[in-house]
PDB file as gemmi writes it, atoms N, CA and C in Angstrom:
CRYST1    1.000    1.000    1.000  90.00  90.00  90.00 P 1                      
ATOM      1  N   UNK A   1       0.832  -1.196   0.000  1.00  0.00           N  
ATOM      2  CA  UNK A   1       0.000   0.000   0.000  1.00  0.00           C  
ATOM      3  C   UNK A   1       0.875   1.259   0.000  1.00  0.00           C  
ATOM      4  N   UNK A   2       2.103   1.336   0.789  1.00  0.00           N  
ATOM      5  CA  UNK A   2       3.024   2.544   0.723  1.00  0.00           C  
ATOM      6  C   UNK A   2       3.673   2.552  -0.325  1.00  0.00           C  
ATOM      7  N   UNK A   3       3.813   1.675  -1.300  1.00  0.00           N  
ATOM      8  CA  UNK A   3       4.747   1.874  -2.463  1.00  0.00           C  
ATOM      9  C   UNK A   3       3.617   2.373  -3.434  1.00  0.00           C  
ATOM     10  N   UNK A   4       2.228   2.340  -3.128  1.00  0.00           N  
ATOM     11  CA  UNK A   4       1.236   2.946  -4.345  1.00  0.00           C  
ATOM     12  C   UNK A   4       0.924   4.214  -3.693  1.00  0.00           C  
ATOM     13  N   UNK A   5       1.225   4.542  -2.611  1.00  0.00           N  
ATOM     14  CA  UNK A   5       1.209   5.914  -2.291  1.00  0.00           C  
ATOM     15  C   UNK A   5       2.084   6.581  -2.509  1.00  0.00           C  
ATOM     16  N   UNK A   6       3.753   6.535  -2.320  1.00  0.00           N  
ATOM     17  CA  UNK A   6       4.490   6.751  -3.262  1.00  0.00           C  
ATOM     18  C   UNK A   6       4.580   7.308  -4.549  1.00  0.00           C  
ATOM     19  N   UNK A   7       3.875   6.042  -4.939  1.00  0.00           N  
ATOM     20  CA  UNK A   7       3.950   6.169  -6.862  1.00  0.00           C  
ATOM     21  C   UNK A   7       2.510   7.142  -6.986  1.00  0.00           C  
ATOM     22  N   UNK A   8       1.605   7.061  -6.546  1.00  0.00           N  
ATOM     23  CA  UNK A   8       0.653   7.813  -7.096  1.00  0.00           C  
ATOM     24  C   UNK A   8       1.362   9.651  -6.304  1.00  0.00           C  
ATOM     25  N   UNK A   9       1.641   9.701  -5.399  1.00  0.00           N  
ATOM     26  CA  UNK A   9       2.365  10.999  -5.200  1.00  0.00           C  
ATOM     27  C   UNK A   9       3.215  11.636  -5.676  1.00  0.00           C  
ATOM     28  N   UNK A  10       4.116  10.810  -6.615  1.00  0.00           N  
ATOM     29  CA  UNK A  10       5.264  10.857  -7.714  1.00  0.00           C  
ATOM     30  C   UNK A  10       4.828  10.956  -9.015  1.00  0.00           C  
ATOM     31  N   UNK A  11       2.986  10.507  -9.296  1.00  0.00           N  
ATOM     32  CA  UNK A  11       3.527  10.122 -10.592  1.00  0.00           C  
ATOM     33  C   UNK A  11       2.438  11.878 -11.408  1.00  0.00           C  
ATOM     34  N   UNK A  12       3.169  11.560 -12.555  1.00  0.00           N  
ATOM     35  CA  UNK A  12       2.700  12.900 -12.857  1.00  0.00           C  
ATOM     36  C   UNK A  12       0.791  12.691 -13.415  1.00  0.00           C  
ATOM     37  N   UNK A  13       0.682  11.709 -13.160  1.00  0.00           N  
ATOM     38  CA  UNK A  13      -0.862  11.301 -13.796  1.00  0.00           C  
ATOM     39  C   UNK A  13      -1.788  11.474 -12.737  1.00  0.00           C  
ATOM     40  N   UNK A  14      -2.562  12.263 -12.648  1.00  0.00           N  
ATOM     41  CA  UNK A  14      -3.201  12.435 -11.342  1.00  0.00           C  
ATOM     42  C   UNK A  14      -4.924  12.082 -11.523  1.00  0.00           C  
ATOM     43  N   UNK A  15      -5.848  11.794 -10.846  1.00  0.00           N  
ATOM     44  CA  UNK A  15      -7.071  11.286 -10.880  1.00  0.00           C  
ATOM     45  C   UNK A  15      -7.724  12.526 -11.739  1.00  0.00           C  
ATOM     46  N   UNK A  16      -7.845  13.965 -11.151  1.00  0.00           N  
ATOM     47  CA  UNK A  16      -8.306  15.064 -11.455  1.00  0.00           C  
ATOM     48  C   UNK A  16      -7.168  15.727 -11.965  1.00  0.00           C  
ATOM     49  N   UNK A  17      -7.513  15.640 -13.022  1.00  0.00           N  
ATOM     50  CA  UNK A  17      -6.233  16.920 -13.866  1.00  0.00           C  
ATOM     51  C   UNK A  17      -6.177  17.893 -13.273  1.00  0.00           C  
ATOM     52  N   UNK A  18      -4.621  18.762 -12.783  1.00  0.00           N  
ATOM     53  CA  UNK A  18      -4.928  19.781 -11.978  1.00  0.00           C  
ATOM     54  C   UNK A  18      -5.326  21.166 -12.465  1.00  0.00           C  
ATOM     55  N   UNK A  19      -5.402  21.303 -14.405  1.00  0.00           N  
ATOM     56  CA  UNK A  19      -5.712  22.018 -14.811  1.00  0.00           C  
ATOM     57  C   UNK A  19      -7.419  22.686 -14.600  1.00  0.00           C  
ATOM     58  N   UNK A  20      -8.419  21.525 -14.019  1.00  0.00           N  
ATOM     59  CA  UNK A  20      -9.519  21.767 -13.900  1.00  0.00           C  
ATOM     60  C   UNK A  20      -9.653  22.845 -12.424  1.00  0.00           C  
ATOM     61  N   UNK A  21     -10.535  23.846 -12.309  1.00  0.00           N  
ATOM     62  CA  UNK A  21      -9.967  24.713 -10.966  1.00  0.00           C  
ATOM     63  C   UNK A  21     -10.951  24.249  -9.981  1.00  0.00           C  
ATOM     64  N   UNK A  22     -10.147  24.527  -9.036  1.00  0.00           N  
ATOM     65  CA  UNK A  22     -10.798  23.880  -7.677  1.00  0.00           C  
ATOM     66  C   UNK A  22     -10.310  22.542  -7.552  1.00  0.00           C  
ATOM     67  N   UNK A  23     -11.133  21.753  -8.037  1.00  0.00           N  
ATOM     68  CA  UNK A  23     -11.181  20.330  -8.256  1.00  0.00           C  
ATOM     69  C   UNK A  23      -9.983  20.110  -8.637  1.00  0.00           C  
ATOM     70  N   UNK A  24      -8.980  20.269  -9.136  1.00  0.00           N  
ATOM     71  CA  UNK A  24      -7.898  19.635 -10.045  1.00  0.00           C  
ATOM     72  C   UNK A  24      -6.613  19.485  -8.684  1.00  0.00           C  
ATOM     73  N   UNK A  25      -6.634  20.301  -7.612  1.00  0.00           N  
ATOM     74  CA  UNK A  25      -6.174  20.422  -6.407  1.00  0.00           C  
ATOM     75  C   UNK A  25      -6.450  19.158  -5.794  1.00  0.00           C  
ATOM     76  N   UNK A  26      -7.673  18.976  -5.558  1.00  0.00           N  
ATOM     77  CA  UNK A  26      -8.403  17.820  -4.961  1.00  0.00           C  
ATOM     78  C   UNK A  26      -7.535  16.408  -3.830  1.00  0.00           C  
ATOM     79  N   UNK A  27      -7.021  16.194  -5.127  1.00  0.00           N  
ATOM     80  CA  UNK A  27      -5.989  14.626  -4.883  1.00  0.00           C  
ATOM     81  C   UNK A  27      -5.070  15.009  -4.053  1.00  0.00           C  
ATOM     82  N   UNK A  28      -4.363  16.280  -4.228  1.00  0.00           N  
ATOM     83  CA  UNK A  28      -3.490  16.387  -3.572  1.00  0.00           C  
ATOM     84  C   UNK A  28      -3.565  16.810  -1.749  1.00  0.00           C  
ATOM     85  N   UNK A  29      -4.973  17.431  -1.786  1.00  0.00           N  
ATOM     86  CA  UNK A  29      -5.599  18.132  -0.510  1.00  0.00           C  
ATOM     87  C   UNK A  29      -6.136  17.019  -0.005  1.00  0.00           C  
ATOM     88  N   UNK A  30      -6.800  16.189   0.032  1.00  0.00           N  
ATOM     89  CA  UNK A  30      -7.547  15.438   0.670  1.00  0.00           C  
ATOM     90  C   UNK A  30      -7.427  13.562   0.033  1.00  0.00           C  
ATOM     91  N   UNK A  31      -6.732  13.804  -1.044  1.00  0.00           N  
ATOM     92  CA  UNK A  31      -6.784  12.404  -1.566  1.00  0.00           C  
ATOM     93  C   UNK A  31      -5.565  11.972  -0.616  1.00  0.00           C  
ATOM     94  N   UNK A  32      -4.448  12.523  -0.752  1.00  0.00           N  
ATOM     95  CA  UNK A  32      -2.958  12.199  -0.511  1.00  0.00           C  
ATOM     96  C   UNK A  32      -3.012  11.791   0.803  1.00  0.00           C  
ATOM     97  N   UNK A  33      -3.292  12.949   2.083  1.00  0.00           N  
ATOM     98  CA  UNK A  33      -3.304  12.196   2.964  1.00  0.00           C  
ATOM     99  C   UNK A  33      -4.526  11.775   3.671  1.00  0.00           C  
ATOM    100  N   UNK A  34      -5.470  10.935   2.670  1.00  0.00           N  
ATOM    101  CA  UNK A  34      -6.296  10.379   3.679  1.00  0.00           C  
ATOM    102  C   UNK A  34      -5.364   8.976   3.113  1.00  0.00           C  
ATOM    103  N   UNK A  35      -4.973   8.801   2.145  1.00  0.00           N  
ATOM    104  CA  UNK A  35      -4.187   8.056   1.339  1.00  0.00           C  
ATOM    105  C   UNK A  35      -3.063   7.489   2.445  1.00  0.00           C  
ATOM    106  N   UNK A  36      -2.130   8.278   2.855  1.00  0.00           N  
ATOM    107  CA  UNK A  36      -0.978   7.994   3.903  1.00  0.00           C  
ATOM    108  C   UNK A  36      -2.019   7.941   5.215  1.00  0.00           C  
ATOM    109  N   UNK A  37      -3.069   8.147   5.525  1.00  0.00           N  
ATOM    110  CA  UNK A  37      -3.365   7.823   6.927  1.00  0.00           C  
ATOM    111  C   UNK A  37      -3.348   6.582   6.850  1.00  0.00           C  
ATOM    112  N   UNK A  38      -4.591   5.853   5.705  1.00  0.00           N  
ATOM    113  CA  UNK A  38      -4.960   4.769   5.640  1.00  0.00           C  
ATOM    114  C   UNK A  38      -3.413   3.632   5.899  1.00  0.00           C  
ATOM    115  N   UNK A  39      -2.690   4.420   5.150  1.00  0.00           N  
ATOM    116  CA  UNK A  39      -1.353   3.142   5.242  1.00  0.00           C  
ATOM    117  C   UNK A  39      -1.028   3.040   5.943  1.00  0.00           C  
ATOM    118  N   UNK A  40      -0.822   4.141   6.890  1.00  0.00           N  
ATOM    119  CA  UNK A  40      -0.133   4.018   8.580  1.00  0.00           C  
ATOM    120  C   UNK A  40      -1.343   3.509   8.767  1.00  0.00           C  
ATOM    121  N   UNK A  41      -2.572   3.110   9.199  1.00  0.00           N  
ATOM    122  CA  UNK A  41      -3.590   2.112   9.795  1.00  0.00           C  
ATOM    123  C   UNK A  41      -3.285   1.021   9.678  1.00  0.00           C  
ATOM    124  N   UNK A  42      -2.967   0.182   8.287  1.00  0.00           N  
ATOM    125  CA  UNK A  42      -2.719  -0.357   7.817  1.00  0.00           C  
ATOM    126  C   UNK A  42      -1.487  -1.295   8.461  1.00  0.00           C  
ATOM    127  N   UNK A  43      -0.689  -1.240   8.815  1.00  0.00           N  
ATOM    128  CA  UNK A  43       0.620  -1.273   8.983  1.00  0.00           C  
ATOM    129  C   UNK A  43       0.348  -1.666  10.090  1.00  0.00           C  
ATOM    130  N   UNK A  44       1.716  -3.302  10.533  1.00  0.00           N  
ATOM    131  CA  UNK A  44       0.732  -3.605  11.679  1.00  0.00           C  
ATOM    132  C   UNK A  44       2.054  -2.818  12.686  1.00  0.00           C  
ATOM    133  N   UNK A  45       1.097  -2.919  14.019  1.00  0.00           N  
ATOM    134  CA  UNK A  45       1.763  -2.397  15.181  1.00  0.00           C  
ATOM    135  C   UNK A  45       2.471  -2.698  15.599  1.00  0.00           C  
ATOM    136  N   UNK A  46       3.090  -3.679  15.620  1.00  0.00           N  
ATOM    137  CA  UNK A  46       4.905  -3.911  16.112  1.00  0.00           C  
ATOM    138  C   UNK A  46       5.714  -3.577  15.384  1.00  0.00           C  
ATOM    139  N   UNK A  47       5.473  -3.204  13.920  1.00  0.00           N  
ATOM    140  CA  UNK A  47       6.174  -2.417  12.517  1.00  0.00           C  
ATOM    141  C   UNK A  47       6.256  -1.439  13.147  1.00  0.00           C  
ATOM    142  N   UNK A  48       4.976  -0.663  13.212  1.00  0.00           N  
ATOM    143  CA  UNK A  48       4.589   0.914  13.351  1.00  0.00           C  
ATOM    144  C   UNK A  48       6.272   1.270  14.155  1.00  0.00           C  
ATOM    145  N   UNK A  49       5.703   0.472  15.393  1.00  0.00           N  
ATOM    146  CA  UNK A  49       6.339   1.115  16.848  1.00  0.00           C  
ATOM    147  C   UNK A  49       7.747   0.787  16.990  1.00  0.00           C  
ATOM    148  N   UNK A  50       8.215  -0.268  15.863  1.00  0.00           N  
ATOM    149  CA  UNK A  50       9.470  -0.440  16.006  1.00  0.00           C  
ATOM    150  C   UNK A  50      10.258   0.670  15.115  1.00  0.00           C  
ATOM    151  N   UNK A  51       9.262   1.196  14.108  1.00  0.00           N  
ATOM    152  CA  UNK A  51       9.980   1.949  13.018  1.00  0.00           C  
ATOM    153  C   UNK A  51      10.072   3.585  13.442  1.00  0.00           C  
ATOM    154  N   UNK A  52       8.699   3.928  14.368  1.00  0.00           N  
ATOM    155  CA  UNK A  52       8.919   5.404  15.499  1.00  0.00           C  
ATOM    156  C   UNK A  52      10.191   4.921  16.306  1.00  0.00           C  
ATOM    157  N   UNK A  53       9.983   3.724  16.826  1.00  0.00           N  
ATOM    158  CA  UNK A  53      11.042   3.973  17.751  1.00  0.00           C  
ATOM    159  C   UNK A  53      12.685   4.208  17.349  1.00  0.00           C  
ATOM    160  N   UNK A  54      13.039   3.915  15.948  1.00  0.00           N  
ATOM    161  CA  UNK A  54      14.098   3.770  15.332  1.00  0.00           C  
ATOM    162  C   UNK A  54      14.107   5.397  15.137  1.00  0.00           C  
ATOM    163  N   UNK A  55      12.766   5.957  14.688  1.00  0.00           N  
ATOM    164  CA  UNK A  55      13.171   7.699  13.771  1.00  0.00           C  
ATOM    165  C   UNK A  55      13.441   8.144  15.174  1.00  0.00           C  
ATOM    166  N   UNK A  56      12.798   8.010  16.432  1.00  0.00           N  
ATOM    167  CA  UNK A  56      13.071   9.074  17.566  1.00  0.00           C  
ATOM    168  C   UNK A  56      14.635   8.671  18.004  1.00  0.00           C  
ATOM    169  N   UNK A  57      15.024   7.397  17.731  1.00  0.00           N  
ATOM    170  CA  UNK A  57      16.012   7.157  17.907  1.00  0.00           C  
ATOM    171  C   UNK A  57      17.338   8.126  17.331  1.00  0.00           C  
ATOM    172  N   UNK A  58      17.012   8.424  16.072  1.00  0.00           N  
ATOM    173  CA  UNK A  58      17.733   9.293  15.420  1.00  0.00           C  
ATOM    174  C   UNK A  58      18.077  10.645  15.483  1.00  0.00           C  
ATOM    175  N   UNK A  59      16.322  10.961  15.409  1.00  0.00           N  
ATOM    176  CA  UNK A  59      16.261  12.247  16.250  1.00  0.00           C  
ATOM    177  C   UNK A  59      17.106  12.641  17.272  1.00  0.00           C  
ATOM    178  N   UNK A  60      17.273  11.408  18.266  1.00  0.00           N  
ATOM    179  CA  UNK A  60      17.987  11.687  19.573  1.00  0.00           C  
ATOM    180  C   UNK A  60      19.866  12.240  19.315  1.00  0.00           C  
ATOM    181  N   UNK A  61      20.306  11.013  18.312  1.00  0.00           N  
ATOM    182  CA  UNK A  61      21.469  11.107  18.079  1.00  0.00           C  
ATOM    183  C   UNK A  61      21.744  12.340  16.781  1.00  0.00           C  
ATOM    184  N   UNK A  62      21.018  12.261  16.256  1.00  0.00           N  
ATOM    185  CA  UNK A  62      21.999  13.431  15.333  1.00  0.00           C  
ATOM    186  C   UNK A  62      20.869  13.959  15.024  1.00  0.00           C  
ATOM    187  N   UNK A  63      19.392  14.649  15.282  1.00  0.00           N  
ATOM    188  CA  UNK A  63      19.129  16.367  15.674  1.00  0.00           C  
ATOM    189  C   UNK A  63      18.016  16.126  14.029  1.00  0.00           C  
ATOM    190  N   UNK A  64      17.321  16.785  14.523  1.00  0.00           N  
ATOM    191  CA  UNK A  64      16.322  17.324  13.161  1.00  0.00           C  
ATOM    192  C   UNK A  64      17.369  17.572  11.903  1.00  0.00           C  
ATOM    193  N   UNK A  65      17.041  17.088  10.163  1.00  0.00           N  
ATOM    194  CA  UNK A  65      17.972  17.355   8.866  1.00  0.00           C  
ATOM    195  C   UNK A  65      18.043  18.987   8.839  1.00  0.00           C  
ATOM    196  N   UNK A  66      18.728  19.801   8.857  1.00  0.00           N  
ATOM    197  CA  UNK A  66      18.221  21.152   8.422  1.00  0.00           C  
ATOM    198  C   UNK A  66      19.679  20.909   7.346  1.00  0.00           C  
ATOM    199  N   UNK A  67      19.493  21.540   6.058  1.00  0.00           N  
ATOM    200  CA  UNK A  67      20.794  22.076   5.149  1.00  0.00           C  
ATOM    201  C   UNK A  67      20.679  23.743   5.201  1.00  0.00           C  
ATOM    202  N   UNK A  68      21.683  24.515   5.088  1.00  0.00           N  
ATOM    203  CA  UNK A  68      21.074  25.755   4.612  1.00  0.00           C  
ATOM    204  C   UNK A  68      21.728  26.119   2.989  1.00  0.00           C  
ATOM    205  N   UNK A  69      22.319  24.933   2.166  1.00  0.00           N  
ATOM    206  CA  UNK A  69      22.331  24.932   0.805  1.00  0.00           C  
ATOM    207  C   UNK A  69      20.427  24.574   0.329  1.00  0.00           C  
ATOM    208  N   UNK A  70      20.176  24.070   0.848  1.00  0.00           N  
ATOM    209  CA  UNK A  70      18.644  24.134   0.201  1.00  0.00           C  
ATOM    210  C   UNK A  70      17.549  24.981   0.549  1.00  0.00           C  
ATOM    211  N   UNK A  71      18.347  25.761   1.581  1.00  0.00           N  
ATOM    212  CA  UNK A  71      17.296  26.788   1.779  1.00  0.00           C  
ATOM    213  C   UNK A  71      17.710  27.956   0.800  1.00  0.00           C  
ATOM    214  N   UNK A  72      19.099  28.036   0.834  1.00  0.00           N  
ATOM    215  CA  UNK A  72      19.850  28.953  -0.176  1.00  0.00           C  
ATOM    216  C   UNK A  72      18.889  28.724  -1.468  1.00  0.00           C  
ATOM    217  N   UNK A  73      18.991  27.378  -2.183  1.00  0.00           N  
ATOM    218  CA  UNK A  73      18.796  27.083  -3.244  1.00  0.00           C  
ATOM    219  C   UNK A  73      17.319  27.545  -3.499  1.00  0.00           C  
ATOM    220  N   UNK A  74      16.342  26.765  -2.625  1.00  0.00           N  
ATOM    221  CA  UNK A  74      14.779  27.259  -3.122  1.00  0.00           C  
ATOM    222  C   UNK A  74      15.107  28.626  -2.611  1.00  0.00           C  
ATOM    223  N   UNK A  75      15.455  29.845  -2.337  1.00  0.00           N  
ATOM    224  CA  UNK A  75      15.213  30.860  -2.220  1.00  0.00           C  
ATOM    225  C   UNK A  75      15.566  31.732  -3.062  1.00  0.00           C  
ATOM    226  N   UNK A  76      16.501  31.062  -3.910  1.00  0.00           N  
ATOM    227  CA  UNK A  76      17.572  31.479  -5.288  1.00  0.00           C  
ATOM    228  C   UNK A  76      16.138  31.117  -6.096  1.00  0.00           C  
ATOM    229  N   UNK A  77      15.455  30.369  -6.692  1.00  0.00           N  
ATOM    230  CA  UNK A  77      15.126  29.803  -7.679  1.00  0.00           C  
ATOM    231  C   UNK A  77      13.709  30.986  -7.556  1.00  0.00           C  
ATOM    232  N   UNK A  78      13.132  30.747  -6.000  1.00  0.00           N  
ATOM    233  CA  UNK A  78      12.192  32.085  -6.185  1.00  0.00           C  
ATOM    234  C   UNK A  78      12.169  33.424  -6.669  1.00  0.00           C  
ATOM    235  N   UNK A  79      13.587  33.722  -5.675  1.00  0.00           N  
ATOM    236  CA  UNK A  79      13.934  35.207  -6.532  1.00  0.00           C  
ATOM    237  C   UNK A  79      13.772  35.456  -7.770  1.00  0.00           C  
ATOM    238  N   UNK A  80      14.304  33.984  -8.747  1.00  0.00           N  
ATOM    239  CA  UNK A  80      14.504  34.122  -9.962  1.00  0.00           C  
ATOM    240  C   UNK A  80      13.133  34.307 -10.746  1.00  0.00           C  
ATOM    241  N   UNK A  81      12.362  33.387 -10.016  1.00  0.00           N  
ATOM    242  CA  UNK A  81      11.017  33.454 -10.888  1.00  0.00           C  
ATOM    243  C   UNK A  81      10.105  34.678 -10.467  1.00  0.00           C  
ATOM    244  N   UNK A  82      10.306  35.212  -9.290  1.00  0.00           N  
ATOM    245  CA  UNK A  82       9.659  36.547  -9.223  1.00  0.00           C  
ATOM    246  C   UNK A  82      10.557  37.676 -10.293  1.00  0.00           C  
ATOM    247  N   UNK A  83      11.577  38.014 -10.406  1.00  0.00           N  
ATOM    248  CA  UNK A  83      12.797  38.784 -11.097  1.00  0.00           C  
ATOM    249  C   UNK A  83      11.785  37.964 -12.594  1.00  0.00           C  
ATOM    250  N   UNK A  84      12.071  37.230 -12.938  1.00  0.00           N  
ATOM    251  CA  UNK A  84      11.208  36.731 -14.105  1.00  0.00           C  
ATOM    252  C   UNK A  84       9.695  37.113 -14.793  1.00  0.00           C  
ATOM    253  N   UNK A  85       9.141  37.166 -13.624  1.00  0.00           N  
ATOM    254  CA  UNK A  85       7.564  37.485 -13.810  1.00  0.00           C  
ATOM    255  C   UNK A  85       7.546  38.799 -13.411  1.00  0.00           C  
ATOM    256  N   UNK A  86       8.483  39.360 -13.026  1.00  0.00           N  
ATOM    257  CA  UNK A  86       8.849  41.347 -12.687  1.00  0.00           C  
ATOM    258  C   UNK A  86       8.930  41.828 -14.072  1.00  0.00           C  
ATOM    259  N   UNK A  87       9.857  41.302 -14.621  1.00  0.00           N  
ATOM    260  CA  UNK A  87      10.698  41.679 -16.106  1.00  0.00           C  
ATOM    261  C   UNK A  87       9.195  41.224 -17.077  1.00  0.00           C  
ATOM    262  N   UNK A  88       8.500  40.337 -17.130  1.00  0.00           N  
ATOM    263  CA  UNK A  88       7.736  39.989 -17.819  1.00  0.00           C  
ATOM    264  C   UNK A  88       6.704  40.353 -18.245  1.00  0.00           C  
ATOM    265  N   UNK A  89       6.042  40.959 -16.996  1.00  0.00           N  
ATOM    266  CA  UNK A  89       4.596  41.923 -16.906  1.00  0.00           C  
ATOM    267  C   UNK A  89       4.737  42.973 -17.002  1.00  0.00           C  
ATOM    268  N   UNK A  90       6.327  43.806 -16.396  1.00  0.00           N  
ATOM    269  CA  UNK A  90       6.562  45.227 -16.518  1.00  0.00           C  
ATOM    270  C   UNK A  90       6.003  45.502 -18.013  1.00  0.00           C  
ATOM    271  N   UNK A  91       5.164  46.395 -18.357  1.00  0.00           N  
ATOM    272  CA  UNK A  91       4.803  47.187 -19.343  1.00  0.00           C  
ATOM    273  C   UNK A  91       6.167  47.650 -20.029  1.00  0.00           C  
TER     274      UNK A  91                                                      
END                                                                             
């Protein structure tokens, strides 16, 4: 069940085209994670609790992921596309 949640979150084919408005959002708002709840339900409980207990484990030893090259990076790529859509619309 987690490898089709995965793939349907990855894949570019979506139930509701997202071109349709409102609706085309849909899958991603309410499909996705009722989608990942169901799998964590799913999943039996000595998995669950052995696999929290492994992430807090981590947590403990080496600290929440933060990079600040990827914060650099998506903040570079915004600039660019605002600087883009500045230059674009300017009259």
């Amino acid at each position: 069940m987690g490898a089709f949640v995965v793939a349907y979150a990855l894949s570019p084919i979506d139930l509701i085209p997202d071109f349709i408005p409102i609706l085309g959002y849909l899958d991603e708002v309410i499909l996705l994670p009722g989608l990942i709840w169901l799998t964590i339900r799913l999943l039996p409980r000595p998995i669950l609790e052995e696999c929290r207990a492994q992430a807090n484990d981590w947590l403990e030893k080496e600290g929440k992921p933060r990079t600040k090259w990827g914060i650099v990076f998506v903040l570079s790529v915004w600039a660019i596309v605002a600087y883009g859509l500045g230059t674009w619309l300017r009259p």
